[in-house]
C-alpha positions as CSV (number, residue, x, y, z in Angstrom):
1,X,13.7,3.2,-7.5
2,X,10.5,3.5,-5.5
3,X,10.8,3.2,-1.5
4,X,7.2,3.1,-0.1
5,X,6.2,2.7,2.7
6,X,3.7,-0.8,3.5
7,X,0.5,-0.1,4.9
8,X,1.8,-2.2,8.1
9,X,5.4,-3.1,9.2
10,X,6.7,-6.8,9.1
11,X,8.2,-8.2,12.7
12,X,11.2,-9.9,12.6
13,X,12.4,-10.6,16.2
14,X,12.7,-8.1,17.4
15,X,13.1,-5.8,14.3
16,X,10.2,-4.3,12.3
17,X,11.0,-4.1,8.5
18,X,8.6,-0.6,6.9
19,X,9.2,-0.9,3.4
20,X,10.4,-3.1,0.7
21,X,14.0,-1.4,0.8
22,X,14.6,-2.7,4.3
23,X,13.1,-6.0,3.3
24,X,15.8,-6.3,0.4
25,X,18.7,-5.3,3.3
26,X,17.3,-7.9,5.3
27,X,17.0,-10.9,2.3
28,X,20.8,-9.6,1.2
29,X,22.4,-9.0,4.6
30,X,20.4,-11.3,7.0
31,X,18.4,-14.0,5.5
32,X,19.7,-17.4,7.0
33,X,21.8,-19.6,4.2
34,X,19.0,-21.9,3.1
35,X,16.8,-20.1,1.0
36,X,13.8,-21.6,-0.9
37,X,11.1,-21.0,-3.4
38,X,8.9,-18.9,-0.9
39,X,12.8,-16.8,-0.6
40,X,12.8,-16.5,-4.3
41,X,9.3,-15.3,-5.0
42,X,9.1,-12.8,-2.4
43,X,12.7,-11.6,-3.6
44,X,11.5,-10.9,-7.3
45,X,8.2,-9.3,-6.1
46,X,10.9,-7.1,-3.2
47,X,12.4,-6.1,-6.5
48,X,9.2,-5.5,-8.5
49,X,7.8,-3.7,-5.8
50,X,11.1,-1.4,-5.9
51,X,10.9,-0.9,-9.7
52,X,7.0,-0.1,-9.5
53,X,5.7,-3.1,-10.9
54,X,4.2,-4.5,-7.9
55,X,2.3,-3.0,-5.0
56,X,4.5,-2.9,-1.8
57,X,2.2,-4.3,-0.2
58,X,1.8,-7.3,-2.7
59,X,5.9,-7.5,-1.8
60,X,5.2,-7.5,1.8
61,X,2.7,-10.6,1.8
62,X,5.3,-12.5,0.0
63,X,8.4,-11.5,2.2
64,X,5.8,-12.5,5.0
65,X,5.4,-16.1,3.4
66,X,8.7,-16.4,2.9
67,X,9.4,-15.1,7.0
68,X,7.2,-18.2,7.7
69,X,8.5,-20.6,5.0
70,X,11.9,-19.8,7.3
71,X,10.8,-20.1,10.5
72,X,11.3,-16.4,11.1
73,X,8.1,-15.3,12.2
């Protein structure tokens, strides 16, 4: 499993996710109930990014999309 860092931190709140490791905690632990297809795409590309088949920072622009799909961010 790879664990870079992104170039730039995602805000949540008041939390700031660094890497695609802390974004998977935050999808598993506290992503809200309703999850859609923005959810599931930046999901897979969390655990591409993980594996090394992505770009962490390809991850992190989905997990942002998804943030705003949610109303998170």
């Amino acid at each position: 499993m790879q664990n870079r860092m992104w170039d730039r931190p995602v805000r949540v709140g008041d939390e700031l996710i660094f890497s695609p490791f802390q974004a998977h905690q935050f999808a598993r632990s506290k992503w809200p109930h309703t999850k859609d297809a923005e959810f599931a795409g930046a999901y897979d590309a969390i655990l591409a990014a993980l594996d090394g088949r992505v770009s962490p920072d390809e991850a992190r622009v989905k997990f942002e999309s998804a943030l705003k799909s949610a109303r998170l961010s």
